[in-house]
C-alpha positions as a printed NumPy array, in Angstrom:
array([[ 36.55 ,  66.557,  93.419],
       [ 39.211,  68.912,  94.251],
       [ 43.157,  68.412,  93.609],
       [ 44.652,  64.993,  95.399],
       [ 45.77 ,  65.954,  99.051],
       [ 49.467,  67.309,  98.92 ],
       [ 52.021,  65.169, 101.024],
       [ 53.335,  65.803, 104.377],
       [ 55.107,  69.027, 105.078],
       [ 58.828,  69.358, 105.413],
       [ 60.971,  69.873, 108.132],
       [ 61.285,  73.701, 107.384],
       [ 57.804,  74.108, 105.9  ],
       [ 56.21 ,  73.267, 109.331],
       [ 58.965,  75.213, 111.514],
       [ 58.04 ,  78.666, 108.738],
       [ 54.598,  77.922, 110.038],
       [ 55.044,  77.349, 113.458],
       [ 57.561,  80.183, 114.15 ],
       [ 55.326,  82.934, 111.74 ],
       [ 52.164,  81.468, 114.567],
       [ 54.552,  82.243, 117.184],
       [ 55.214,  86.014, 116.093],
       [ 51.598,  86.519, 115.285],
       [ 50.559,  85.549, 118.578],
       [ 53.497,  87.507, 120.475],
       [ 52.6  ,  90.956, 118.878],
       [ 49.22 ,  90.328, 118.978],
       [ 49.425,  89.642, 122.858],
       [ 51.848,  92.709, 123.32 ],
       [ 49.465,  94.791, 121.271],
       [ 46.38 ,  94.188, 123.729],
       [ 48.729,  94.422, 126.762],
       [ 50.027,  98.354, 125.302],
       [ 46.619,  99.448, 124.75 ],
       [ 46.041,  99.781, 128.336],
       [ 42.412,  99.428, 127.518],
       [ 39.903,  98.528, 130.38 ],
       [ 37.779,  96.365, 127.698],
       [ 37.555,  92.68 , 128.912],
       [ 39.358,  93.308, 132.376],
       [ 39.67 ,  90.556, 135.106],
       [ 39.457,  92.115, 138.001],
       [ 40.263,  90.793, 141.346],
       [ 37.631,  90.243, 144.202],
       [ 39.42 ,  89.248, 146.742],
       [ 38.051,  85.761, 146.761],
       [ 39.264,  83.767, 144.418],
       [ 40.753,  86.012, 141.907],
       [ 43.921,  87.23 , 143.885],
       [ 46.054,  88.66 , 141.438],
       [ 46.756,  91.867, 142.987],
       [ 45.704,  94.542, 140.024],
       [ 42.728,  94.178, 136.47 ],
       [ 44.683,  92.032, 134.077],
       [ 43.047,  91.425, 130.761],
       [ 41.12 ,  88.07 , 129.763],
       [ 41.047,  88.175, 125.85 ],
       [ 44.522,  86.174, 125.698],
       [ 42.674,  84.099, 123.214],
       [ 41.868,  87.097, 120.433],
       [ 45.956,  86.928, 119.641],
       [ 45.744,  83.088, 119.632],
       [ 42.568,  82.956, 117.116],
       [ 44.201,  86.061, 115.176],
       [ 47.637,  83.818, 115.013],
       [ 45.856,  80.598, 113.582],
       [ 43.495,  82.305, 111.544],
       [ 46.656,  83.811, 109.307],
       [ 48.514,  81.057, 109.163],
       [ 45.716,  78.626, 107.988],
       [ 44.481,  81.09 , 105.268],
       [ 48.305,  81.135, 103.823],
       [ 47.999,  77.502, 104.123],
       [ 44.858,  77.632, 102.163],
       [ 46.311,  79.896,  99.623],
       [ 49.196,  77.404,  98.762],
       [ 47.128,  74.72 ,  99.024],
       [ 48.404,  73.234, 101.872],
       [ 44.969,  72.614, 102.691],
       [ 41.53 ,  72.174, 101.235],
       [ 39.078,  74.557, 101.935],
       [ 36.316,  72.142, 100.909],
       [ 37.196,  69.901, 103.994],
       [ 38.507,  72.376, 106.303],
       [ 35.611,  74.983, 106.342],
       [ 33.093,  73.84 , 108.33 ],
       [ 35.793,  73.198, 111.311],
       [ 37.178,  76.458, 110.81 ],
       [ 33.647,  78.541, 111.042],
       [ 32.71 ,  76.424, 113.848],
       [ 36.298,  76.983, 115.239],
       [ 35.743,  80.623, 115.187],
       [ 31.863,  80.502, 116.186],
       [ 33.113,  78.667, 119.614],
       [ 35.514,  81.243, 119.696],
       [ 32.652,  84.247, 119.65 ],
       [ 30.13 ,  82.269, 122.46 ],
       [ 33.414,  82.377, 125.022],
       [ 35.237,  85.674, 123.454],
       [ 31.438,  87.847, 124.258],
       [ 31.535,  86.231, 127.682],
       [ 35.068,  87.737, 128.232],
       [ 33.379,  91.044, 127.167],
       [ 30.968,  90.777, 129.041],
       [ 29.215,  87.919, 131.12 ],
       [ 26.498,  85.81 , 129.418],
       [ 26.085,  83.374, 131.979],
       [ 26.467,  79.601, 132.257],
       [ 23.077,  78.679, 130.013],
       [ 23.777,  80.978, 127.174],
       [ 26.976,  79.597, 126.914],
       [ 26.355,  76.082, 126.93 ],
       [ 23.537,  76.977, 124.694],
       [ 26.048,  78.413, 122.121],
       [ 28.411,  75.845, 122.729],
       [ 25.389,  72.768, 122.014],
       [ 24.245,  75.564, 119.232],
       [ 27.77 ,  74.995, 117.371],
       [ 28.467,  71.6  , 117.689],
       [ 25.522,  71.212, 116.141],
       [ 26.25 ,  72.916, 112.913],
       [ 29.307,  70.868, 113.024],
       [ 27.43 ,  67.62 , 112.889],
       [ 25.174,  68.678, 110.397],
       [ 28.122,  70.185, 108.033],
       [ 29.238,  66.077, 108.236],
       [ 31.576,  66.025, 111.385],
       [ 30.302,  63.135, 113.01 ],
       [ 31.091,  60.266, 114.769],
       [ 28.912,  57.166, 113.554],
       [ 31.292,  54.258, 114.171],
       [ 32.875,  53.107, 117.216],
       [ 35.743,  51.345, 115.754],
       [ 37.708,  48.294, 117.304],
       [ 41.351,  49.95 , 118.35 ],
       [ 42.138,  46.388, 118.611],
       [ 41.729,  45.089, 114.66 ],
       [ 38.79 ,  45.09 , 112.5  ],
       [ 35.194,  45.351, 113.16 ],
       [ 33.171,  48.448, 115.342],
       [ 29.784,  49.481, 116.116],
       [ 27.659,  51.371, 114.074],
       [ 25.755,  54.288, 116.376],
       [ 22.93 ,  54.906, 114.636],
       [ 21.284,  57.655, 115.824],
       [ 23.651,  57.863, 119.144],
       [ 25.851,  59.193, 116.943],
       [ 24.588,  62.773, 117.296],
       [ 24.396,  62.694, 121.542],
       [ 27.724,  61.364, 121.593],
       [ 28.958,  63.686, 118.88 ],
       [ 27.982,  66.866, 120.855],
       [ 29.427,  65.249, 124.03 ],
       [ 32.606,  65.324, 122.746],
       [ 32.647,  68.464, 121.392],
       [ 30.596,  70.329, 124.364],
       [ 32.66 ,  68.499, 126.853],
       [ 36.378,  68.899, 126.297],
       [ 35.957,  72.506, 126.068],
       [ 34.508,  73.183, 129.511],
       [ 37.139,  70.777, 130.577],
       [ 39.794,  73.177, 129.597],
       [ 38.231,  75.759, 130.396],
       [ 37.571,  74.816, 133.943],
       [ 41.211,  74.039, 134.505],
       [ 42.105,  77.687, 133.488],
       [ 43.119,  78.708, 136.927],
       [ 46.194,  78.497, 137.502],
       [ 48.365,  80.788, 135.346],
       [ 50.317,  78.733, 131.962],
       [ 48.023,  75.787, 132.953],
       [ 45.33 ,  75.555, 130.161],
       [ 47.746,  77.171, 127.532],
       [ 50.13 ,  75.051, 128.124],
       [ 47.883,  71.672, 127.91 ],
       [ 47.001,  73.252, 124.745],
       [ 50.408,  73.312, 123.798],
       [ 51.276,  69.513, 124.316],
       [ 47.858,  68.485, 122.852],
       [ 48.569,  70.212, 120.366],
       [ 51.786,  68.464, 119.417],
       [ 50.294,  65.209, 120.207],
       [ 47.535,  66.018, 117.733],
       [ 50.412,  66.758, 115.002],
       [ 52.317,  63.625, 115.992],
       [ 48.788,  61.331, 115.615],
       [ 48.274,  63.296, 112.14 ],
       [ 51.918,  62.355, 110.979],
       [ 51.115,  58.654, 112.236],
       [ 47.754,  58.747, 110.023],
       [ 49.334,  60.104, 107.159],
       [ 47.565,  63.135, 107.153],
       [ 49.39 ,  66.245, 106.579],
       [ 46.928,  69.058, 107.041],
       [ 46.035,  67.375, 110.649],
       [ 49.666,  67.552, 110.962],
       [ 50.308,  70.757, 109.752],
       [ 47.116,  72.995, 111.591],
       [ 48.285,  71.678, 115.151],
       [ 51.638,  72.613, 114.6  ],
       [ 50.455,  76.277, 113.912],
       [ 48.078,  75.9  , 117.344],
       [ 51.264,  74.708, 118.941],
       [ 53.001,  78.03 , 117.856],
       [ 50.183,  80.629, 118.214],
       [ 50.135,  78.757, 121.738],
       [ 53.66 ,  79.095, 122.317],
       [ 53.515,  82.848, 121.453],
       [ 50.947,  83.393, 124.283],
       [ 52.62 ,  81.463, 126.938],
       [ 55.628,  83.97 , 127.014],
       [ 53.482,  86.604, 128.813],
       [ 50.784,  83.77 , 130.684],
       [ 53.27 ,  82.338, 132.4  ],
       [ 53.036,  83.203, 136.123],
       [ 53.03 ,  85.943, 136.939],
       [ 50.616,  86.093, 133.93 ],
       [ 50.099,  89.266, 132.355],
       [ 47.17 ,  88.519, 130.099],
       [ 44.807,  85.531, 130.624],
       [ 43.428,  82.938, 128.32 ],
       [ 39.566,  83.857, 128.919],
       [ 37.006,  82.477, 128.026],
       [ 37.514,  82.586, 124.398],
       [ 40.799,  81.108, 124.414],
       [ 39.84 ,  78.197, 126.782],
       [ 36.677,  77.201, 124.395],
       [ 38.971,  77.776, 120.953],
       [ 41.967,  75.247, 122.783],
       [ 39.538,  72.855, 123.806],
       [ 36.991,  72.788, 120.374],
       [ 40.022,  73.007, 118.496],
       [ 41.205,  69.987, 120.152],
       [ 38.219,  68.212, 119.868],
       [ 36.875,  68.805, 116.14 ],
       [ 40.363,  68.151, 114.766],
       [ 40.731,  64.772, 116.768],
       [ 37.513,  64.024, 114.848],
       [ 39.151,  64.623, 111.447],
       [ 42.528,  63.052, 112.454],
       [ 40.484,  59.544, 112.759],
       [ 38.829,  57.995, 109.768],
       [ 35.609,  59.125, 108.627],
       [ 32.899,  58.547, 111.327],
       [ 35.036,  56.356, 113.592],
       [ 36.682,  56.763, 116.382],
       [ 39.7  ,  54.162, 116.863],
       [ 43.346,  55.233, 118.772],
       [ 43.177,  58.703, 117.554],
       [ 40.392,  59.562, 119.348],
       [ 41.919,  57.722, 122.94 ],
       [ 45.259,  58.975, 122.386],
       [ 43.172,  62.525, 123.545],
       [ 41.159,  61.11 , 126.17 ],
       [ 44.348,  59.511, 127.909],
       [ 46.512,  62.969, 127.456],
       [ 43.417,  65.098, 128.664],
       [ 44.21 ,  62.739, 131.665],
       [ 44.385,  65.584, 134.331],
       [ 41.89 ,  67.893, 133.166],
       [ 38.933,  65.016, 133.243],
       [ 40.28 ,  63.776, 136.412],
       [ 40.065,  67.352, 138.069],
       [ 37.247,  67.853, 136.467],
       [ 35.555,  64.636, 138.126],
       [ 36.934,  65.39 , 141.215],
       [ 35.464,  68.79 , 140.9  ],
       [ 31.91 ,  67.467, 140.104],
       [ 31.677,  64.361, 142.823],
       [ 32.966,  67.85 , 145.694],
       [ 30.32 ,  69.638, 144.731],
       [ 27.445,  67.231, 144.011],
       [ 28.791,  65.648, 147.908],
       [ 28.648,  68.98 , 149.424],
       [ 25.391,  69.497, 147.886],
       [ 26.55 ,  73.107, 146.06 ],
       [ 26.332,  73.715, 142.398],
       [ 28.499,  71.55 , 139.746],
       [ 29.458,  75.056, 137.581],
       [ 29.889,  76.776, 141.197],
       [ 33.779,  78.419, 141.657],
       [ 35.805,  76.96 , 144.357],
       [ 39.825,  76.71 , 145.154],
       [ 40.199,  73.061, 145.25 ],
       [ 41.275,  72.284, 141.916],
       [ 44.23 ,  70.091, 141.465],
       [ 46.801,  73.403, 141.259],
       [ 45.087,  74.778, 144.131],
       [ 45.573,  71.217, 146.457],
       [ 49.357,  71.454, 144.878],
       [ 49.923,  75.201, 146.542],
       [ 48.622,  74.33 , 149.708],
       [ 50.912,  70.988, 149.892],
       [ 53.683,  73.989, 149.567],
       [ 54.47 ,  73.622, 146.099],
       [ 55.024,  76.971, 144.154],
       [ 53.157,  78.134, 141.524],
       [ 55.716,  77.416, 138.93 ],
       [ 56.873,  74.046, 140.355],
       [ 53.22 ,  73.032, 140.851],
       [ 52.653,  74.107, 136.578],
       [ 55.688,  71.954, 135.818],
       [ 54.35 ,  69.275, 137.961],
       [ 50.901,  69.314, 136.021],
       [ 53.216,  69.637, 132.841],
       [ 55.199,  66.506, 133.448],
       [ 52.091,  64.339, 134.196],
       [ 50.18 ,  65.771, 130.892],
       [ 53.552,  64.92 , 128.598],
       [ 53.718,  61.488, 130.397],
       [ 50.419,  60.505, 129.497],
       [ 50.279,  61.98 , 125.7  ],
       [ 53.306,  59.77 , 125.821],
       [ 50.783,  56.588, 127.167],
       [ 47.751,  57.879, 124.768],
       [ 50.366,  57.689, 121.435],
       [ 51.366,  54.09 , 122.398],
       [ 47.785,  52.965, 122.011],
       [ 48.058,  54.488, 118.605],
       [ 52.215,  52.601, 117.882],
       [ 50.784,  49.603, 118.914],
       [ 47.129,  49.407, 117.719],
       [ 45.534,  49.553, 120.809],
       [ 47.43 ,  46.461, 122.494],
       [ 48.503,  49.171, 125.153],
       [ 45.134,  50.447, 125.735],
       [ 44.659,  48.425, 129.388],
       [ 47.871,  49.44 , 130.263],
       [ 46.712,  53.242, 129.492],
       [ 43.339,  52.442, 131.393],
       [ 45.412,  51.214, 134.411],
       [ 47.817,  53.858, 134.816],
       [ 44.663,  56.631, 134.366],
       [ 42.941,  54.315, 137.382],
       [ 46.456,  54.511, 139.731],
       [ 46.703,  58.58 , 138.961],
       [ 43.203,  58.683, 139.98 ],
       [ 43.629,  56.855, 143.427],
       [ 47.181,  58.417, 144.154],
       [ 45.915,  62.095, 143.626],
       [ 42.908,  61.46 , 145.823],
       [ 45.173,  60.155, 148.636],
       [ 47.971,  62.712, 148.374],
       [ 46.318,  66.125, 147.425],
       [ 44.316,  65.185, 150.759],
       [ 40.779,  64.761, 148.743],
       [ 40.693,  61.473, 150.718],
       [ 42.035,  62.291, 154.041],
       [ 42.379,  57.706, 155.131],
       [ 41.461,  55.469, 153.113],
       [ 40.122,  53.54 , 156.672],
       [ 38.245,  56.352, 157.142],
       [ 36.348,  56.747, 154.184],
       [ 33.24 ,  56.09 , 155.713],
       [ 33.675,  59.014, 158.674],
       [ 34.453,  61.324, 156.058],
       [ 31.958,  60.811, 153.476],
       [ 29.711,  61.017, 156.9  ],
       [ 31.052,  63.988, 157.982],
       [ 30.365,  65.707, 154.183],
       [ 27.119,  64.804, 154.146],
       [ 26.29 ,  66.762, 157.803],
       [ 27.817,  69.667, 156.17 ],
       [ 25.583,  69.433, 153.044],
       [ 22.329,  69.288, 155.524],
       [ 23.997,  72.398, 156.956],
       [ 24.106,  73.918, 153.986],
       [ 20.661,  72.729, 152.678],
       [ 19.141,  74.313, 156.258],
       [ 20.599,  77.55 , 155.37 ],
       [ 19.767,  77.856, 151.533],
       [ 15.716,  77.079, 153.352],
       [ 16.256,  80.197, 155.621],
       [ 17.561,  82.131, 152.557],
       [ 14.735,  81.103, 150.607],
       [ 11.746,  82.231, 153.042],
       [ 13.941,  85.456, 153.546],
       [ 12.933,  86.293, 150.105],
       [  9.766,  85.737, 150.522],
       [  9.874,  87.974, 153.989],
       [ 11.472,  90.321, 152.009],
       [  8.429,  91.219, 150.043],
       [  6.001,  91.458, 153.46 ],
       [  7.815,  93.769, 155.121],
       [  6.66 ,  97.267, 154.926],
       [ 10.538,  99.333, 155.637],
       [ 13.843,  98.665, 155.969],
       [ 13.706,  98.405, 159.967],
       [ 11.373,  95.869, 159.393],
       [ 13.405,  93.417, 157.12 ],
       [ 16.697,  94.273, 159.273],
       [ 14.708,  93.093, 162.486],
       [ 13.599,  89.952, 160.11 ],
       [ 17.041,  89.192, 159.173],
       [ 18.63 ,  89.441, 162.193],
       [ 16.668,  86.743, 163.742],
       [ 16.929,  84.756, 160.715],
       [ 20.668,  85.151, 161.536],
       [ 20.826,  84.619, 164.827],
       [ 18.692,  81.455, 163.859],
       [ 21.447,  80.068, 161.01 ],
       [ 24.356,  80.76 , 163.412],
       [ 25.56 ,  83.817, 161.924],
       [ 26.905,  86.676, 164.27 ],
       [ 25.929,  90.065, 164.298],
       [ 29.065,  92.035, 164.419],
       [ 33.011,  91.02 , 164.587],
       [ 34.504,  89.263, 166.713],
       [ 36.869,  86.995, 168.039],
       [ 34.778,  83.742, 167.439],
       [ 34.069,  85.303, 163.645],
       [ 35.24 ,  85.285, 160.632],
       [ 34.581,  88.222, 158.388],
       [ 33.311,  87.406, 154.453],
       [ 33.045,  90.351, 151.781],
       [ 29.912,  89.494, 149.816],
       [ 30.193,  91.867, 146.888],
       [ 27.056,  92.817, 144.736],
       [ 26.43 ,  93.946, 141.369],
       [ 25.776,  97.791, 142.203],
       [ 29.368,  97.596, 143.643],
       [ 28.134,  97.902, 147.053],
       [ 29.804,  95.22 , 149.504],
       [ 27.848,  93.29 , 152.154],
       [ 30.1  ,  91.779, 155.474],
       [ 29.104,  88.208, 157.045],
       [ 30.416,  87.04 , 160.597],
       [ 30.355,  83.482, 159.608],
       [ 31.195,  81.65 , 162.916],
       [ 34.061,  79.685, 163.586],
       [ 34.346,  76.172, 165.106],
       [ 31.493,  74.701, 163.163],
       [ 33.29 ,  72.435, 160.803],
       [ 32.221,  74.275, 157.536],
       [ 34.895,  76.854, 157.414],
       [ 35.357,  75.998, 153.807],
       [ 32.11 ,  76.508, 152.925],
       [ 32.315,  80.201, 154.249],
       [ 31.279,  81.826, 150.802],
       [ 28.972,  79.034, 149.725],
       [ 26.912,  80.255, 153.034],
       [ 27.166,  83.703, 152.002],
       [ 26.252,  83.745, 148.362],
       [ 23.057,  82.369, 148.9  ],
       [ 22.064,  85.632, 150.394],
       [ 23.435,  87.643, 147.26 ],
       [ 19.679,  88.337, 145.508],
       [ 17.897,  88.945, 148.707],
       [ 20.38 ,  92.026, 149.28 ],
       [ 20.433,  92.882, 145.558],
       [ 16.356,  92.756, 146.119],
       [ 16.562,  94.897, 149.294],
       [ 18.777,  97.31 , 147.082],
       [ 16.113,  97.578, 144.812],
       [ 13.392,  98.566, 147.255],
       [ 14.983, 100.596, 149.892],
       [ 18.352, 101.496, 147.844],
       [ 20.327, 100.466, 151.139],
       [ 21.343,  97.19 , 153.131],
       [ 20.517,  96.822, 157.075],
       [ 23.331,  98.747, 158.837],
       [ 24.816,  95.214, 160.629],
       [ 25.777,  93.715, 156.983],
       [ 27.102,  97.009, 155.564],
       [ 31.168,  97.079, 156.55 ],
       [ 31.895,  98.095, 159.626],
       [ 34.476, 101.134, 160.082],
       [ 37.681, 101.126, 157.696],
       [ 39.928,  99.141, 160.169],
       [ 41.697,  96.354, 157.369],
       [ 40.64 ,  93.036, 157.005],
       [ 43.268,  90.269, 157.663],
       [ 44.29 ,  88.149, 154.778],
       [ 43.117,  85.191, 156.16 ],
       [ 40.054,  86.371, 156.431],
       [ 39.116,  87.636, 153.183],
       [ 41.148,  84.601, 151.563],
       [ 40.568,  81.56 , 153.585],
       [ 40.872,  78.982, 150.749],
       [ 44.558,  80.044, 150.8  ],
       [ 44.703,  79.733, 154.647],
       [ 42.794,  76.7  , 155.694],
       [ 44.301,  73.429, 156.049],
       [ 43.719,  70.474, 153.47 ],
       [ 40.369,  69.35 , 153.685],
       [ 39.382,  66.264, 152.095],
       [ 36.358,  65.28 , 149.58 ],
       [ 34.516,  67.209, 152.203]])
């Protein structure tokens, strides 16, 4: 047994550690943004990445750097126990690694969630668990059994793809991390337990030290990295800041302020599985997206997502105040965000209507479905045909078949389908068809059967290539920025 856990931190004790976080992560930021290195770039592409020059993605190296430090000085005075920190703090840093190598360079969706299951499940087997589901009402809970380890890796695999996925917007997913962060330290000083207390304070200020140069316009984002260290972070500690094995208010007091990621985040997942396109598949319809195109700014749309986030860590810490007693109040306010957000970001165009537009989605997905089937017998075409002229003749019927057009013009619209040679392919998408959101969903489908005719003729059919230099308008290459509010379709 190691020395009795030291008592909570004073006033000054936790502002030395949260302004020394802060520092850390400034010059650590400033240090990556002076280098001028063009390791870890974010480039844009003109679809949705529309910052206008490379801006770097490893904002979360300073962050990781920042708490690192400051926990290993609170280690050293014994502000903390190694013996029942260090498991959370190598997993910490592992689920830093799977998402900090992706910023380096892309491992794709499987090998991360592979890393991410790989880590949560050294967690659970160095004794993070959750085996109880506690009463938040009074005495009593369930014992999981062996549930305990699927729900265990839910919680950690999920909240970190939830921040991660509302990392769009620029000061967004930093600045959630932020006020979990402080609602995390407030829960720990509720429990009585300092070192809870005391780590998220030093997240808040390695946080806060990052902001100053993500807020929009950002120069340095969050990554990868940063988005899967916020959200594990979160996560593992809300597991230690409830009693051993149970989850009771701590644990909801997260769920209800990680209010408006998991509600874009289910938003984002019943789009896509509607529209029939991939769950993990990009699009600009997240919640800040909806907010720009209502005509909000960037900034006033970040402190509109702000002031919603505060207001319900404010709802999630009454549940712990008051022992649970305001947990249907929490669950009802969560229910009337969910149905007001629908209705005014325009996911739900009438609520009379439903029915038409659900309808209406569901012709789209067929669409969609007819053209991924056209794709897919391209590519075996592909491998029949004996020369280039050949496939293009192939193509082009398979084109004029789908409803594509051959060149520009004024019934058109133009999408730049780059591939990974650095080559660019142009679509004439048609217009007047209803699926003018769906414009790049069309036109990746087609991305490995050029990459494939790359590979065997080392050129594309002259009617995809780019035609001439003449510039593309804006609205063409950027519709999602352009095109009115759609709806759940």
């Amino acid at each position: 047994m190691g020395p009795p856990a030291p008592g909570m931190p004073k006033m000054l004790e936790m502002l030395a550690y949260f302004g020394a976080a802060i520092v850390m992560s400034l010059i650590g930021t400033m240090m990556i943004l002076r280098s001028k290195s063009s390791i870890g770039l974010d480039a844009p592409d003109g679809r949705r990445k529309q910052h206008e020059k490379p801006i770097p993605r490893l904002g979360g190296l300073p962050i990781f750097i920042a708490l690192a430090v400051c926990i290993s000085v609170s280690l050293w005075l014994g502000r903390m126990r190694l013996d029942e920190w260090g498991a959370l703090l190598l997993c910490n840093l592992l689920m830093f690694l799977v998402g900090f190598l992706d910023d380096l360079k892309p491992l794709g969706a499987k090998v991360k969630l592979m890393g991410q299951i790989g880590v949560s499940l050294i967690l659970y087997s160095l004794g993070v668990s959750i085996d109880i589901l506690s009463n938040p009402f009074g005495a009593g809970g369930l014992m999981l059994g062996w549930w305990s380890l699927p729900l265990t890796l839910f919680w950690l695999v999920a909240i970190p793809n939830i921040i991660n996925l509302i990392d769009g917007m620029d000061g967004l997913a930093g600045g959630f991390g932020l006020f979990l962060s402080l609602t995390l330290a407030f829960v720990g000083y509720v429990s009585i337990k300092p070192d809870v207390m005391l780590i998220s304070i030093i997240m808040a200020g390695a946080l806060s030290g990052f902001l100053f140069f993500n807020f929009p316009p950002a120069k340095i984002f969050l990554g990868d990295g940063g988005a899967y260290l916020i959200g594990f972070f979160v996560a593992s500690v809300s597991l230690t800041s409830s009693n051993k094995g149970s989850v009771i208010a701590a644990l909801l007091v997260i769920v209800i302020a990680l209010g408006v990621p998991i509600l874009d985040t289910a938003f984002a997942i019943l789009r896509r599985s509607i529209r029939g396109v991939p769950i993990f598949s990009a699009d600009a319809e997240h919640i800040h997206h909806r907010l720009i195109l209502l005509g909000y700014s960037k900034g006033r749309a970040l402190v509109a997502m702000y002031s919603v986030c505060v207001v319900l860590s404010l709802v999630g810490i009454s549940i712990l105040l008051t022992k649970g007693i305001a947990l249907p109040i929490a669950g009802a306010v969560l229910f009337l965000l969910a149905l007001g957000a629908a209705r005014y970001l325009g996911y739900i165009r009438s609520w009379s209507k439903l029915r038409e537009q659900i309808s209406h989605t569901l012709t789209r997905r067929r669409r969609l479905e007819h053209i991924r089937a056209h794709a897919r017998v391209l590519e075996f075409d592909i491998e029949q045909c004996a020369s280039l002229s050949d496939f293009s003749d192939v193509l082009r019927h398979r084109f004029r078949w789908i409803g594509f057009n051959e060149n520009r013009s004024a019934d058109s619209q133009v999408v730049i389908l780059p591939l990974k040679s650095g080559l660019q392919c142009e679509l004439h998408c048609p217009l007047g068809d209803g699926l003018q959101s769906d414009w790049f969903h069309r036109a990746d489908v087609f991305t490995g059967l050029f990459e494939r005719c790359l590979e065997l003729w080392g050129t594309l059919p002259e009617f995809v290539l780019p035609q001439g230099s003449a510039p593309i308008d804006d609205a063409q290459t950027h519709p999602e920025t352009h095109e009115t509010l759609t709806t759940l379709s």
